[in-house]
C-alpha positions as YAML, in Angstrom:
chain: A
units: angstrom
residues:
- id: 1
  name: UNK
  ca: [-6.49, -16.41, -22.14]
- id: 2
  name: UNK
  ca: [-6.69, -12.87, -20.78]
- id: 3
  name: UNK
  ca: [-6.50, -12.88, -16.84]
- id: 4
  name: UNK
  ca: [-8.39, -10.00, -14.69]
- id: 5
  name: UNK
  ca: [-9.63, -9.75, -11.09]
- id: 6
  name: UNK
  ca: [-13.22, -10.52, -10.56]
- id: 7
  name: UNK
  ca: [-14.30, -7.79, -7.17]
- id: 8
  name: UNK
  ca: [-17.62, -9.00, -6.04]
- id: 9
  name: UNK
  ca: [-19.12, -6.94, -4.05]
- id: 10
  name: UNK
  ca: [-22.78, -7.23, -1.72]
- id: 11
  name: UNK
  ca: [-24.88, -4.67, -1.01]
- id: 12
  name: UNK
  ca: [-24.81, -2.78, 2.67]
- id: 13
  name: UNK
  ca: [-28.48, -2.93, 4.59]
- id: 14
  name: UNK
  ca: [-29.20, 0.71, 3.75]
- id: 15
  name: UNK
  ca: [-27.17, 0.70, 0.37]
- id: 16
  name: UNK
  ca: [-30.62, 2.59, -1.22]
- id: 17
  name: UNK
  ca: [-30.07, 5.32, 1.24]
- id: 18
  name: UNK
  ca: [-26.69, 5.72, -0.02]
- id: 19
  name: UNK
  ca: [-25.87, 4.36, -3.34]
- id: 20
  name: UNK
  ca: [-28.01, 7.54, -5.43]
- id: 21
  name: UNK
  ca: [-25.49, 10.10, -3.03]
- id: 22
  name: UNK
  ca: [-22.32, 7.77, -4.06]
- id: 23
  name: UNK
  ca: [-22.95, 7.15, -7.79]
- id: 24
  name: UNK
  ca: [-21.66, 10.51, -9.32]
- id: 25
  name: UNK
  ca: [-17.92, 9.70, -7.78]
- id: 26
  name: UNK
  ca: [-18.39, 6.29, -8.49]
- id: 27
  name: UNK
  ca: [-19.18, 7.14, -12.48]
- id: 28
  name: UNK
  ca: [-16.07, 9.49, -12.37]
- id: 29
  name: UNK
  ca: [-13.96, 7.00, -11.22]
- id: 30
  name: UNK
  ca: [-15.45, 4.00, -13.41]
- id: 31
  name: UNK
  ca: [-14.93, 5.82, -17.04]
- id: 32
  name: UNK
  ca: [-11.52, 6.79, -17.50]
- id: 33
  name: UNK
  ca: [-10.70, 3.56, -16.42]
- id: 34
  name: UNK
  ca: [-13.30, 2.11, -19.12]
- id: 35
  name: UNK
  ca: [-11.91, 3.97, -21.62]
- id: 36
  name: UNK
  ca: [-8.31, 3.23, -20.39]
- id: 37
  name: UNK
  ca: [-8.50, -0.84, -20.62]
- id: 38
  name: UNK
  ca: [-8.19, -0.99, -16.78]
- id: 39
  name: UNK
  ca: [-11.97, -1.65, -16.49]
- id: 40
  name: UNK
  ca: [-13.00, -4.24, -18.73]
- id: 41
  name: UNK
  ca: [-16.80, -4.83, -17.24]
- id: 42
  name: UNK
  ca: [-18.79, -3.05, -14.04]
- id: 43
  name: UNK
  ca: [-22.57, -4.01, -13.55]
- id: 44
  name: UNK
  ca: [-24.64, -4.02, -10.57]
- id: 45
  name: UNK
  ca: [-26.29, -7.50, -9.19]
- id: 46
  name: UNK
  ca: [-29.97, -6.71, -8.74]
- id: 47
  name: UNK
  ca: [-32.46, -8.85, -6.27]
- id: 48
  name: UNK
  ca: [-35.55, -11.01, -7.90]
- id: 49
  name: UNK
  ca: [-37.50, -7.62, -7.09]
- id: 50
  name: UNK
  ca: [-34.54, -5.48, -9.11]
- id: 51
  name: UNK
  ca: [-33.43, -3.75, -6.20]
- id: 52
  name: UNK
  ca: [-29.56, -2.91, -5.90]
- id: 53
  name: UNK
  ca: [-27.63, -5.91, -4.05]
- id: 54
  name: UNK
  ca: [-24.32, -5.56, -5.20]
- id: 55
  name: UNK
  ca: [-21.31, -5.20, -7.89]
- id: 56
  name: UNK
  ca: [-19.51, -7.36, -10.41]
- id: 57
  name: UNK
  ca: [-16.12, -5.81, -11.69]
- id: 58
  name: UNK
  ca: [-13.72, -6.81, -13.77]
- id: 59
  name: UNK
  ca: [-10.49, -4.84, -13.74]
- id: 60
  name: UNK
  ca: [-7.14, -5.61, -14.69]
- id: 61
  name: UNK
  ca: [-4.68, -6.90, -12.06]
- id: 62
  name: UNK
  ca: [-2.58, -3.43, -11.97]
- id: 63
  name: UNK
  ca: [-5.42, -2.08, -11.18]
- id: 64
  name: UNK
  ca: [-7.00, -4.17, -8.63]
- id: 65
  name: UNK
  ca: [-6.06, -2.38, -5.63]
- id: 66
  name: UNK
  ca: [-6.12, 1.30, -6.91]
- id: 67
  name: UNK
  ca: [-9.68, 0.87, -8.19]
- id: 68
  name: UNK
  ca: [-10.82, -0.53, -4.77]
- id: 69
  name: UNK
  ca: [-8.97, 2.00, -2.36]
- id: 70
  name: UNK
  ca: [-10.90, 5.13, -4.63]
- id: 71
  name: UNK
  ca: [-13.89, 2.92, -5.06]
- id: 72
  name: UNK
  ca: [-16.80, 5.26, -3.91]
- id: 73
  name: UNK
  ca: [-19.11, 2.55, -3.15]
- id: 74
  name: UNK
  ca: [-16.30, 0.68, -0.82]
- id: 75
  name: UNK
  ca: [-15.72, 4.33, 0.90]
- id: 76
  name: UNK
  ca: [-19.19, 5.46, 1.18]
- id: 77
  name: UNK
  ca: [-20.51, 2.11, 2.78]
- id: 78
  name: UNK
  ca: [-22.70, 1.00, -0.37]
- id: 79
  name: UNK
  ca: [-20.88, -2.29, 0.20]
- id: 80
  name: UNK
  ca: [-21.42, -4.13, 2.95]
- id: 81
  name: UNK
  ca: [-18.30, -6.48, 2.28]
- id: 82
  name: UNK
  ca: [-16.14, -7.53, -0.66]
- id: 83
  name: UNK
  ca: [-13.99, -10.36, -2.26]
- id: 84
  name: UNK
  ca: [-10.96, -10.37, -5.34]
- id: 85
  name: UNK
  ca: [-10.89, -13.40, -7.68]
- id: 86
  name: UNK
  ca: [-8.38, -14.23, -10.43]
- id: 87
  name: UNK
  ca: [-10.81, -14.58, -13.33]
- id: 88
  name: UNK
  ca: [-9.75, -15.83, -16.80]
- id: 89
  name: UNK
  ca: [-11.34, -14.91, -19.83]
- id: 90
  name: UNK
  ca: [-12.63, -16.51, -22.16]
- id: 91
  name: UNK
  ca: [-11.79, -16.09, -25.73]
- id: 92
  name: UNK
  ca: [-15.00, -16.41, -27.31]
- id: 93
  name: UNK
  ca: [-16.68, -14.22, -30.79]
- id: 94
  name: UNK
  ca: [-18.23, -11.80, -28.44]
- id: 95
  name: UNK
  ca: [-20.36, -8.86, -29.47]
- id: 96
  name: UNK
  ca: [-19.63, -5.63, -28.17]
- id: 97
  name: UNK
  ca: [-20.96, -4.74, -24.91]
- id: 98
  name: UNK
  ca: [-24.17, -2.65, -24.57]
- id: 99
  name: UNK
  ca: [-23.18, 1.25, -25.26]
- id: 100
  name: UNK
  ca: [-26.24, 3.05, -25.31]
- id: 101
  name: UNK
  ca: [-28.40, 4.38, -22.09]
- id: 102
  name: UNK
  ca: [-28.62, 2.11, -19.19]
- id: 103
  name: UNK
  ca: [-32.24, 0.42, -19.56]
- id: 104
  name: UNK
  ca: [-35.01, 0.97, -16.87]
- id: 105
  name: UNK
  ca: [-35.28, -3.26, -16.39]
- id: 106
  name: UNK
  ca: [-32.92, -6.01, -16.11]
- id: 107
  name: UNK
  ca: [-31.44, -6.72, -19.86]
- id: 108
  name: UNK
  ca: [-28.90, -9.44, -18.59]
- id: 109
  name: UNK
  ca: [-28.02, -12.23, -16.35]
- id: 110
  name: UNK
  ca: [-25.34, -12.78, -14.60]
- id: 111
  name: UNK
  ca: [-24.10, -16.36, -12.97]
- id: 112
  name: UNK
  ca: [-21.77, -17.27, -10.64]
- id: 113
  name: UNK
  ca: [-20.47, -20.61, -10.20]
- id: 114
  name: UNK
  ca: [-18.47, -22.65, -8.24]
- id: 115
  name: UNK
  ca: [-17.29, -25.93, -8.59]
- id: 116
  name: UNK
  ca: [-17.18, -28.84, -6.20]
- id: 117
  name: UNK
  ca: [-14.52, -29.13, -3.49]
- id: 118
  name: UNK
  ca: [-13.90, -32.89, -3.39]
- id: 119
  name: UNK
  ca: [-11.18, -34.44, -4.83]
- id: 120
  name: UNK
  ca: [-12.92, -35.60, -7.99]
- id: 121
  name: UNK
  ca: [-14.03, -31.95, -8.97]
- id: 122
  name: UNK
  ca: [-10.90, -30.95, -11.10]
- id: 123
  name: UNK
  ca: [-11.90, -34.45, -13.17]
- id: 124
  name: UNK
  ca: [-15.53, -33.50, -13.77]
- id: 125
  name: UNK
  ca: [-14.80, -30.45, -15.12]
- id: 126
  name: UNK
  ca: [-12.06, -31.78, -17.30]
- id: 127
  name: UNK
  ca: [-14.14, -34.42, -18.57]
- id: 128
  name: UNK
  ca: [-16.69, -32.05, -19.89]
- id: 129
  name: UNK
  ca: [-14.77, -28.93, -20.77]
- id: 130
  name: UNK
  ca: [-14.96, -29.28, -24.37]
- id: 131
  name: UNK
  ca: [-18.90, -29.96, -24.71]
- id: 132
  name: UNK
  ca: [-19.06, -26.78, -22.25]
- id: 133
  name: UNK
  ca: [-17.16, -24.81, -24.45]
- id: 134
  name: UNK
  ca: [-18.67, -25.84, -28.06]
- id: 135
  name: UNK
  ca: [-22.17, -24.75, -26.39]
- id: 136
  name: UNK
  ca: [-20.06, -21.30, -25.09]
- id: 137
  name: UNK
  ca: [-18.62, -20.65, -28.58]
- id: 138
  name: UNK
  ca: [-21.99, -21.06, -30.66]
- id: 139
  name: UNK
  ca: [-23.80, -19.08, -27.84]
- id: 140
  name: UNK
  ca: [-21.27, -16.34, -27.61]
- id: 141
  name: UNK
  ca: [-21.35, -15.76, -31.70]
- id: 142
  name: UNK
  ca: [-25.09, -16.07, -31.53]
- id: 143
  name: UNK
  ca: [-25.25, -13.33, -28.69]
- id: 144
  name: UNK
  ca: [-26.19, -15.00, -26.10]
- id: 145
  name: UNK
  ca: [-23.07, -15.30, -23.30]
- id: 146
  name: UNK
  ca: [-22.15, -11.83, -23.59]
- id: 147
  name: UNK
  ca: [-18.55, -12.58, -21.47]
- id: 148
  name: UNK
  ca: [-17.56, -15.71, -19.87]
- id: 149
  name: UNK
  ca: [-14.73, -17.62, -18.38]
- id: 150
  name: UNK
  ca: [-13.05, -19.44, -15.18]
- id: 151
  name: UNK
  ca: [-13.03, -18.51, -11.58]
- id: 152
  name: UNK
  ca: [-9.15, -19.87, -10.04]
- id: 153
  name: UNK
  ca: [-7.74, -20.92, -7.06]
- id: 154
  name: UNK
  ca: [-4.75, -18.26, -7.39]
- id: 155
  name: UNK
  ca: [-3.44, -16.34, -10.01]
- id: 156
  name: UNK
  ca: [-2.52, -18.48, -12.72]
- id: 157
  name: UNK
  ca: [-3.94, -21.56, -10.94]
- id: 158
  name: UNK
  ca: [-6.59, -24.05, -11.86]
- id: 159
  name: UNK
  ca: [-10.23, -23.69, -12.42]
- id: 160
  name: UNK
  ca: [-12.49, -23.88, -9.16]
- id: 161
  name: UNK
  ca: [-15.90, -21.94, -10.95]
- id: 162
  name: UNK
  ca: [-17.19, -19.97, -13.88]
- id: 163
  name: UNK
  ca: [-18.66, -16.29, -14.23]
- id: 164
  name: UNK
  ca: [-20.83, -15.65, -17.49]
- id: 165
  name: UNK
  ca: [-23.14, -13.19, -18.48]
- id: 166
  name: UNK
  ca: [-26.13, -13.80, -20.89]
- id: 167
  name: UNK
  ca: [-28.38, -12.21, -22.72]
- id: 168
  name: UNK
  ca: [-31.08, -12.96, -20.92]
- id: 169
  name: UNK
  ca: [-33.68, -10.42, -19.40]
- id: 170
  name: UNK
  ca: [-35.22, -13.05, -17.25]
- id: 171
  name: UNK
  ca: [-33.56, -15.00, -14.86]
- id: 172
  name: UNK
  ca: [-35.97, -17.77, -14.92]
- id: 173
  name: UNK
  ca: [-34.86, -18.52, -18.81]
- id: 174
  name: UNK
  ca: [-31.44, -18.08, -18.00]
- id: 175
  name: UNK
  ca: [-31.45, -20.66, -15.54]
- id: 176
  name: UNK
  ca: [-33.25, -23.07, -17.75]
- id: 177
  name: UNK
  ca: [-30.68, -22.23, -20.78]
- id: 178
  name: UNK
  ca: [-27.48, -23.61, -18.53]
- id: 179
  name: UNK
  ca: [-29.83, -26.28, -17.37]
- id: 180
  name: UNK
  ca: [-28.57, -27.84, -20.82]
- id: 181
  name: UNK
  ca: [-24.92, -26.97, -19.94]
- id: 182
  name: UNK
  ca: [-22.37, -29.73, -19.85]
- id: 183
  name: UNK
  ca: [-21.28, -27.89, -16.71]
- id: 184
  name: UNK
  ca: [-24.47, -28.48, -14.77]
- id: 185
  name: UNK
  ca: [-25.72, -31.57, -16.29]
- id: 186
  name: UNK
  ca: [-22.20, -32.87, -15.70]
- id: 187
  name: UNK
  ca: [-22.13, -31.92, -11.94]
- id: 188
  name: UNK
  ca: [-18.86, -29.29, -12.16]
- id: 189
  name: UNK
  ca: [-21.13, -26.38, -10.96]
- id: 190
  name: UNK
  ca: [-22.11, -27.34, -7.05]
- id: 191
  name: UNK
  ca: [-22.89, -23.90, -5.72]
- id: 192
  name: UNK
  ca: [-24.97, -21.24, -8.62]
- id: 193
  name: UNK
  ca: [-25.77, -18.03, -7.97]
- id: 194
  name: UNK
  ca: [-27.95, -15.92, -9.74]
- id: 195
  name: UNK
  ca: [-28.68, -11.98, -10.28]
- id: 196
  name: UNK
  ca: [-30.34, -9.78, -13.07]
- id: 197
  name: UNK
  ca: [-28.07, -7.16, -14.27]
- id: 198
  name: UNK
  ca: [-27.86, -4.31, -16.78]
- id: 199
  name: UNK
  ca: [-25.08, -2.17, -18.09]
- id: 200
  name: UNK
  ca: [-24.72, 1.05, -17.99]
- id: 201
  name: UNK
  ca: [-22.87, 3.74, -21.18]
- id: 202
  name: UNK
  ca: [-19.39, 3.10, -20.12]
- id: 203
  name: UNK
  ca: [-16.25, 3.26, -23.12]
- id: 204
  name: UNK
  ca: [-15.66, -0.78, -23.02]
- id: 205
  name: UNK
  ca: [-12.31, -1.49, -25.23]
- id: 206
  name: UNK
  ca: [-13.52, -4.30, -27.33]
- id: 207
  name: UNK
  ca: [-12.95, -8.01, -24.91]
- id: 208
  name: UNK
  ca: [-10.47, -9.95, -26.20]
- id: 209
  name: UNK
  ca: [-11.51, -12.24, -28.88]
- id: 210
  name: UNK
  ca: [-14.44, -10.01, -29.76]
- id: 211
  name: UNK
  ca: [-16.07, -9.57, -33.38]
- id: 212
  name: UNK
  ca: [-14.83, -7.21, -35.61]
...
């Protein structure tokens, strides 16, 4: 599995004062690296009232800490604070990523989990990754988990949460579609959090494991 650095970034107080001023430089910086393989997902996290409250990127780990010192939105105080996580990536049948215009309304949801911090948490997870990942594979073919894989402890480490995007406009539904998930009904996930997103035209390579 492909590994990548999850930036997670939440919104500043007054980010809708200064995110529309920011966005051009943030676009010019965001493409080339699209196109280049160095940026393998951006979308904003939107509030239940689908107001901007933050980012989710995905970048490779070369590019980590170039992308975030020329990062408009870190420079311009869009963010209020941010954090780097090794992610791994799944290698599921996804479908490409959206390409056309960036819709008006939420089109997909994004979760992010983390696991339990007892001792018994690397167990539960274990226990259940299989089931979890049957579901993921039929859903990701089907086009429903649009990208998915594990949140670690370090780079290269073990598993301590999950980030996955569905295809699901409403966040309502997606929450009751991973009620079903081995990972929640098995009690790996302990902390969920939830956000509408939507993505906008950027030149995504193809994710690893993606259909033809």
């Amino acid at each position: 599995m492909t590994e990548y650095r999850m930036v997670l970034a939440r919104a500043a107080g007054d980010a809708g004062e200064r995110i529309g001023a920011a966005r051009p430089a943030h676009l010019a910086l965001v493409e080339p690296m699209a196109a280049a393989g160095e940026l393998v997902l951006g979308v904003p996290l939107l509030d239940a009232s689908g107001a901007y409250a933050g980012s989710l990127m995905l970048v490779t780990p070369a590019a980590a800490e170039r992308y975030l010192e020329a990062e408009p939105f870190r420079r311009e105080g869009v963010w209020r604070d941010w954090s780097v996580h090794p992610f791994r990536l799944a290698p599921l049948d996804y479908r490409p990523l959206p390409r056309g215009p960036a819709p008006a309304v939420p089109s997909h949801t994004v979760v992010i989990a983390w696991d339990g911090r007892d001792a018994a948490a690397p167990d539960r997870r274990l226990a259940v990754r299989e089931a979890h990942f049957g579901r993921a594979r039929a859903a990701a073919s089907a086009g429903i988990i649009t990208l998915g894989g594990a949140l670690l402890e370090s780079p290269g480490g073990r598993m301590i949460g999950s980030l996955a995007i569905t295809a699901h406009p409403d966040v309502a539904v997606a929450r009751a579609w991973w009620a079903a998930d081995p990972y929640v009904t098995g009690g790996v996930w302990q902390e969920i959090a939830w956000h509408a997103t939507r993505f906008a035209p950027l030149p995504y390579r193809p994710l690893l494991g993606a259909a033809a």
